[in-house]
PyMOL commands that place a pseudoatom at each C-alpha (Angstrom):
pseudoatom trace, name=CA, resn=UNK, resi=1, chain=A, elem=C, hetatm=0, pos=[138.002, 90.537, 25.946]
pseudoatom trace, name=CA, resn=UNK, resi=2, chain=A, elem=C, hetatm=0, pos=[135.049, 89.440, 28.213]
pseudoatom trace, name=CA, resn=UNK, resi=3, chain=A, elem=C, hetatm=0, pos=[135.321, 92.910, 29.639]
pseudoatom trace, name=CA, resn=UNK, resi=4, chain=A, elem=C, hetatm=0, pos=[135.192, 94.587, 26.048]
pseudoatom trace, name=CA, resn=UNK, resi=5, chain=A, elem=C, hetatm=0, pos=[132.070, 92.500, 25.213]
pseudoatom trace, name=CA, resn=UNK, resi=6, chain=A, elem=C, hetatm=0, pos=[130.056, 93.558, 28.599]
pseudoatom trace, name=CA, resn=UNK, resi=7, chain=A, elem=C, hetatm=0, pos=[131.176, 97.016, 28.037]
pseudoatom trace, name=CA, resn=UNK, resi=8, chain=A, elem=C, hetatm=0, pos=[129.855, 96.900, 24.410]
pseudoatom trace, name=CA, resn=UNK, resi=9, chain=A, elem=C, hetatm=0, pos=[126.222, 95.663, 25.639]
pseudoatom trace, name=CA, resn=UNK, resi=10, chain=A, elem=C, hetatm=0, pos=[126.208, 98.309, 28.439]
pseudoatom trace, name=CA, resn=UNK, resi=11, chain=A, elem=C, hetatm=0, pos=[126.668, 100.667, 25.379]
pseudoatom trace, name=CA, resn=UNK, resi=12, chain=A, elem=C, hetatm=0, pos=[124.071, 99.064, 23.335]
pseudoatom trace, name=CA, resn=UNK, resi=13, chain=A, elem=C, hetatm=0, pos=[121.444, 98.828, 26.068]
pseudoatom trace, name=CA, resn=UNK, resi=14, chain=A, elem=C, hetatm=0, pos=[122.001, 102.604, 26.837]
pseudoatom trace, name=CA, resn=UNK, resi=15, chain=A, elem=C, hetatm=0, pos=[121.601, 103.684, 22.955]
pseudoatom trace, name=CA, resn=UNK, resi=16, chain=A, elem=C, hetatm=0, pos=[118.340, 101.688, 23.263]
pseudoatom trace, name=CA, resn=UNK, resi=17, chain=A, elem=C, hetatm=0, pos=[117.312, 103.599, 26.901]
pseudoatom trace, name=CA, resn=UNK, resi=18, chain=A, elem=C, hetatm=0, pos=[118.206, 106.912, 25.109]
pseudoatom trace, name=CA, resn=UNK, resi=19, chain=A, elem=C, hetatm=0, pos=[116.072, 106.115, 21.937]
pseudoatom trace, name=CA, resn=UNK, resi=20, chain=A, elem=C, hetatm=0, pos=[113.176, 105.449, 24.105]
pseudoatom trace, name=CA, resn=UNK, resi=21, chain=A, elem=C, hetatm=0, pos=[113.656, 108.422, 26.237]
pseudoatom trace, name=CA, resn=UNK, resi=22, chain=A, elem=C, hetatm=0, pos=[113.904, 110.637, 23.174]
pseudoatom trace, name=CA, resn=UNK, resi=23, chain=A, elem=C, hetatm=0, pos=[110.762, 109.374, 22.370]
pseudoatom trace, name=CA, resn=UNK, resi=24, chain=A, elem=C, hetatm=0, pos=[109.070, 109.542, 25.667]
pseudoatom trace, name=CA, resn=UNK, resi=25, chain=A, elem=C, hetatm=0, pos=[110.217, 113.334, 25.697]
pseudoatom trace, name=CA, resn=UNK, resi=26, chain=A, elem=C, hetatm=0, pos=[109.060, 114.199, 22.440]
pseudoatom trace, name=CA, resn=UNK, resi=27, chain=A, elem=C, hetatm=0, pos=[105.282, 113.043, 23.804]
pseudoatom trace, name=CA, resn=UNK, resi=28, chain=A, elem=C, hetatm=0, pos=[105.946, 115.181, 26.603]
pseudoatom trace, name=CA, resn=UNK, resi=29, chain=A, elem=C, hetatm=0, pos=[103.962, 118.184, 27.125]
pseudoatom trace, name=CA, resn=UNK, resi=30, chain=A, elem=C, hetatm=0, pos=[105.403, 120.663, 29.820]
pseudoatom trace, name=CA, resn=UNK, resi=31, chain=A, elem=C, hetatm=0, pos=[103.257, 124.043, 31.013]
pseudoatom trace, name=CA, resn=UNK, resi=32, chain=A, elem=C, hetatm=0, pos=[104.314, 126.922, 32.301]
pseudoatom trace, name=CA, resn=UNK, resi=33, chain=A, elem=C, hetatm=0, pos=[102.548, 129.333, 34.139]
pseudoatom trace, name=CA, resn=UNK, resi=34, chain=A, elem=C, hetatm=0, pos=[102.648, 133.442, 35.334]
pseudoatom trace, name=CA, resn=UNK, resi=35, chain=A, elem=C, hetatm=0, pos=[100.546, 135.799, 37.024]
pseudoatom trace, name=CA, resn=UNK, resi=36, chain=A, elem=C, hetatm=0, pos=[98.876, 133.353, 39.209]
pseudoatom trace, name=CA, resn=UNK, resi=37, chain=A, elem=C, hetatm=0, pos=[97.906, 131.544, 36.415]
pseudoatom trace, name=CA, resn=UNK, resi=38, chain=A, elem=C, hetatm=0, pos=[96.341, 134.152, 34.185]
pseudoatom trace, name=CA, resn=UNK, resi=39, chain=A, elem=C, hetatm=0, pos=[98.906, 133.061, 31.350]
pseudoatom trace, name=CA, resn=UNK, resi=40, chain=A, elem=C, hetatm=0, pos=[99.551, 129.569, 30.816]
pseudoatom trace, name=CA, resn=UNK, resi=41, chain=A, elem=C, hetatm=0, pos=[101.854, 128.052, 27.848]
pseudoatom trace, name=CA, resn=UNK, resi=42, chain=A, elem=C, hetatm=0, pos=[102.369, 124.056, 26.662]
pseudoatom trace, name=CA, resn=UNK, resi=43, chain=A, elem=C, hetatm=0, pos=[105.500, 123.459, 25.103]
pseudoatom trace, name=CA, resn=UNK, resi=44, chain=A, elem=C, hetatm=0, pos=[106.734, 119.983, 24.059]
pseudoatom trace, name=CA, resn=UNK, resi=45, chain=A, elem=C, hetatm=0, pos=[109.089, 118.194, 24.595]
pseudoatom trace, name=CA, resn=UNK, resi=46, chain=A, elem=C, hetatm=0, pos=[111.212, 119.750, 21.714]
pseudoatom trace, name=CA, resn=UNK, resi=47, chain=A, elem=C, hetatm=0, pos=[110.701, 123.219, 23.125]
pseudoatom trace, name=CA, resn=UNK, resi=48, chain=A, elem=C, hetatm=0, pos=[108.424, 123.516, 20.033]
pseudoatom trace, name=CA, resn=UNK, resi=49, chain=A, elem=C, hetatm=0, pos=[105.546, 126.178, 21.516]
pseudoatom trace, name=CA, resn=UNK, resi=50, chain=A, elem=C, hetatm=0, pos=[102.001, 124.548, 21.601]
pseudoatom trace, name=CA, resn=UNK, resi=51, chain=A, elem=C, hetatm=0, pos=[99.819, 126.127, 23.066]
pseudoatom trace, name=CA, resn=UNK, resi=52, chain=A, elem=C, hetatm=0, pos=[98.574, 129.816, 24.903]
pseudoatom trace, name=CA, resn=UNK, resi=53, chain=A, elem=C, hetatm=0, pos=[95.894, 130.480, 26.978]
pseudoatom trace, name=CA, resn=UNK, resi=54, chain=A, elem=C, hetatm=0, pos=[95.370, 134.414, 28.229]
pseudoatom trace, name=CA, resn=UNK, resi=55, chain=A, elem=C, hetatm=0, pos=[92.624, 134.836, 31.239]
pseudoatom trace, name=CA, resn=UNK, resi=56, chain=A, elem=C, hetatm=0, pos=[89.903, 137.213, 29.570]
pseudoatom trace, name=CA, resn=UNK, resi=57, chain=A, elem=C, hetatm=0, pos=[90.448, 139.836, 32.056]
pseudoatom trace, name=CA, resn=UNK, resi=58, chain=A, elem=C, hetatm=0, pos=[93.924, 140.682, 30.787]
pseudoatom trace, name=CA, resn=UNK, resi=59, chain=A, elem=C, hetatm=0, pos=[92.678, 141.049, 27.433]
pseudoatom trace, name=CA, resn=UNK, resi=60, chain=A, elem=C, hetatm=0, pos=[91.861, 145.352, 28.104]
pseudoatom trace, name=CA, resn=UNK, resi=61, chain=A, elem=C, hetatm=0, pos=[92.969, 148.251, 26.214]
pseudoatom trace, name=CA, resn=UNK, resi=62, chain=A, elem=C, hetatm=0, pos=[95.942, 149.081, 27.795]
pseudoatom trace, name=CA, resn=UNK, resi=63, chain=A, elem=C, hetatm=0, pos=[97.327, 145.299, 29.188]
pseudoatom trace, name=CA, resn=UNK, resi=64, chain=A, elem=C, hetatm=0, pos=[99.526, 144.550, 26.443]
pseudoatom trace, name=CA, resn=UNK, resi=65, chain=A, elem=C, hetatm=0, pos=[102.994, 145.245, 27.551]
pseudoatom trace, name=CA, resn=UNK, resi=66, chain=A, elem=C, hetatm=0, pos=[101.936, 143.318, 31.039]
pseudoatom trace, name=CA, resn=UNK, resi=67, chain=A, elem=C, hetatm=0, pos=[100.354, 140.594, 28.345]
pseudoatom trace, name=CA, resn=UNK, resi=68, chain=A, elem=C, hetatm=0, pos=[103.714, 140.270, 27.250]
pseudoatom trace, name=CA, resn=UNK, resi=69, chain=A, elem=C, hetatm=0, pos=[105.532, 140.235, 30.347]
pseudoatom trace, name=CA, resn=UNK, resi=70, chain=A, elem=C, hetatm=0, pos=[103.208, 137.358, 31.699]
pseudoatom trace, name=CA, resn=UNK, resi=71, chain=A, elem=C, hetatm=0, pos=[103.654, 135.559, 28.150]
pseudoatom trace, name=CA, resn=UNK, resi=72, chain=A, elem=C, hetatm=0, pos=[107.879, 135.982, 28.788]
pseudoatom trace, name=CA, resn=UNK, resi=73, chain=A, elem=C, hetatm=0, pos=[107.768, 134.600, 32.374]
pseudoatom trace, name=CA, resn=UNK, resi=74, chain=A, elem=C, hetatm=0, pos=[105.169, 131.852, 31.522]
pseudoatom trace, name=CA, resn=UNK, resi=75, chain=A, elem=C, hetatm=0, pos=[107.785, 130.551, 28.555]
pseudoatom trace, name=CA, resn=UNK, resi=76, chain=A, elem=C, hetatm=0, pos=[110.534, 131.057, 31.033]
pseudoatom trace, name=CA, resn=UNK, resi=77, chain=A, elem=C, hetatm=0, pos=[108.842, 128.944, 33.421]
pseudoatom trace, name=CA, resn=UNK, resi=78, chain=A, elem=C, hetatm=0, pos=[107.672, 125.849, 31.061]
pseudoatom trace, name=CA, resn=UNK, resi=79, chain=A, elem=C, hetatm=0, pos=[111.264, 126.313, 29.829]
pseudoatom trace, name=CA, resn=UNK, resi=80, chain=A, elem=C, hetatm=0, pos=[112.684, 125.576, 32.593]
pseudoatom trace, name=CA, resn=UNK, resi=81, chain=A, elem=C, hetatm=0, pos=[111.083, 122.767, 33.760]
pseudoatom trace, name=CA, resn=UNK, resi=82, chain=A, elem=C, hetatm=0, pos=[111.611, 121.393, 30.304]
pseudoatom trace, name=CA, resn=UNK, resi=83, chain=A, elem=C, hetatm=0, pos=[115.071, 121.303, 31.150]
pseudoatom trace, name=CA, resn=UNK, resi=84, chain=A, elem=C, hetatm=0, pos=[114.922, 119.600, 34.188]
pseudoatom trace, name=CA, resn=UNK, resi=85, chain=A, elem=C, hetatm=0, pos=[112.137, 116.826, 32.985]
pseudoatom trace, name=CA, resn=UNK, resi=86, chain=A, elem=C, hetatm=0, pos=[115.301, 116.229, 29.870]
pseudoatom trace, name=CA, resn=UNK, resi=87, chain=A, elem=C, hetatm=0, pos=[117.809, 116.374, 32.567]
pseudoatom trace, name=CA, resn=UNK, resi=88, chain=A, elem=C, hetatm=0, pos=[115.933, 113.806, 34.981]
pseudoatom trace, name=CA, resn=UNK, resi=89, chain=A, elem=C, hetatm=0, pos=[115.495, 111.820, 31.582]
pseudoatom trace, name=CA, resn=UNK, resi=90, chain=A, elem=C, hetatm=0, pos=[119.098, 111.647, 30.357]
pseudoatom trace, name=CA, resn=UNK, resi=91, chain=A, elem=C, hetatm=0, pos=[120.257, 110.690, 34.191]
pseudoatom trace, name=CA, resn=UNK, resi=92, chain=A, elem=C, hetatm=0, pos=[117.905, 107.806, 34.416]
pseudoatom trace, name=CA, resn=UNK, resi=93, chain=A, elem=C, hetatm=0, pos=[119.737, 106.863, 30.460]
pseudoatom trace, name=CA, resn=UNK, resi=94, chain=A, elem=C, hetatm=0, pos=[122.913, 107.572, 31.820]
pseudoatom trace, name=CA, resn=UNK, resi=95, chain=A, elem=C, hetatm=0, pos=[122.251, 105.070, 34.993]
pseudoatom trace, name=CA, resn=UNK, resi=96, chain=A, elem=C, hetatm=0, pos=[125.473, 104.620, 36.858]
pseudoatom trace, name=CA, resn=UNK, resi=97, chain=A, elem=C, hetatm=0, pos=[127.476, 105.816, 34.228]
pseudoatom trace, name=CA, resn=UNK, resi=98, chain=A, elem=C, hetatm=0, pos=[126.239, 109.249, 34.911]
pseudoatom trace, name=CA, resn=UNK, resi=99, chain=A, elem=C, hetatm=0, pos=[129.112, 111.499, 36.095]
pseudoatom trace, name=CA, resn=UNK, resi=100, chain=A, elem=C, hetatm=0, pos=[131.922, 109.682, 34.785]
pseudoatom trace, name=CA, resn=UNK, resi=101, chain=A, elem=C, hetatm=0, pos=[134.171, 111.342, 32.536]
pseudoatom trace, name=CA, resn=UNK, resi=102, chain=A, elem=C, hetatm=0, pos=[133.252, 111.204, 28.908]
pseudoatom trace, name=CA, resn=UNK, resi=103, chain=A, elem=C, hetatm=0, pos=[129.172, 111.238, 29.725]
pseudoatom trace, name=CA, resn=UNK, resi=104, chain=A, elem=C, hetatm=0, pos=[127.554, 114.760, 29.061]
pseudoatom trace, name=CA, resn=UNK, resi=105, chain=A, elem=C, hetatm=0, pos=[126.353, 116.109, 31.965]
pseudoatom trace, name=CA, resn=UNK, resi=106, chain=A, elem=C, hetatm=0, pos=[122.790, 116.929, 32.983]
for i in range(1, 106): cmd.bond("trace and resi %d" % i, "trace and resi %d" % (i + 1))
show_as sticks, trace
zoom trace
């Protein structure tokens, strides 16, 4: 039953990691960029969509389907390293347990 016990700790200790990552992620802004820059987005750490910022220059008669383009591949971009700061997160929960069968993977 020794076995049972350290197992059980292991468990609690990673509900505890996960808890605090969850919270460390929420804090988390992540930006995404397109155009060189001329479109930047913030989204946090819950995907929820914070901020925008448009370079003046794209702001002619004429630019908005390229606007929208930019604003597409900028969400794309902070979307995807979203992903990959949760996945990073979730691994360093997961420990050496990451992998086996049974743990989600990231």
């Amino acid at each position: 039953m020794k076995d049972l016990g350290s197992l059980m700790k292991q468990a609690q200790q990673m509900q505890a990691k996960l808890q605090e990552a969850q919270a460390r992620l929420a804090e988390t802004d992540i930006e995404g960029s397109a155009g060189g820059g001329m479109v930047r987005l913030v989204l946090k750490g819950s995907g929820e969509l914070a901020r925008v910022s448009i370079d003046e220059s794209l702001l002619a008669p004429g630019e908005g389907e390229i606007v929208a383009d930019l604003i597409v591949a900028a969400h794309a971009d902070a979307r995807k390293k979203l992903e990959a700061t949760q996945s990073e997160m979730m691994r360093d929960v997961a420990g050496p347990l990451a992998g086996m069968p049974g743990m989600p993977k990231f």
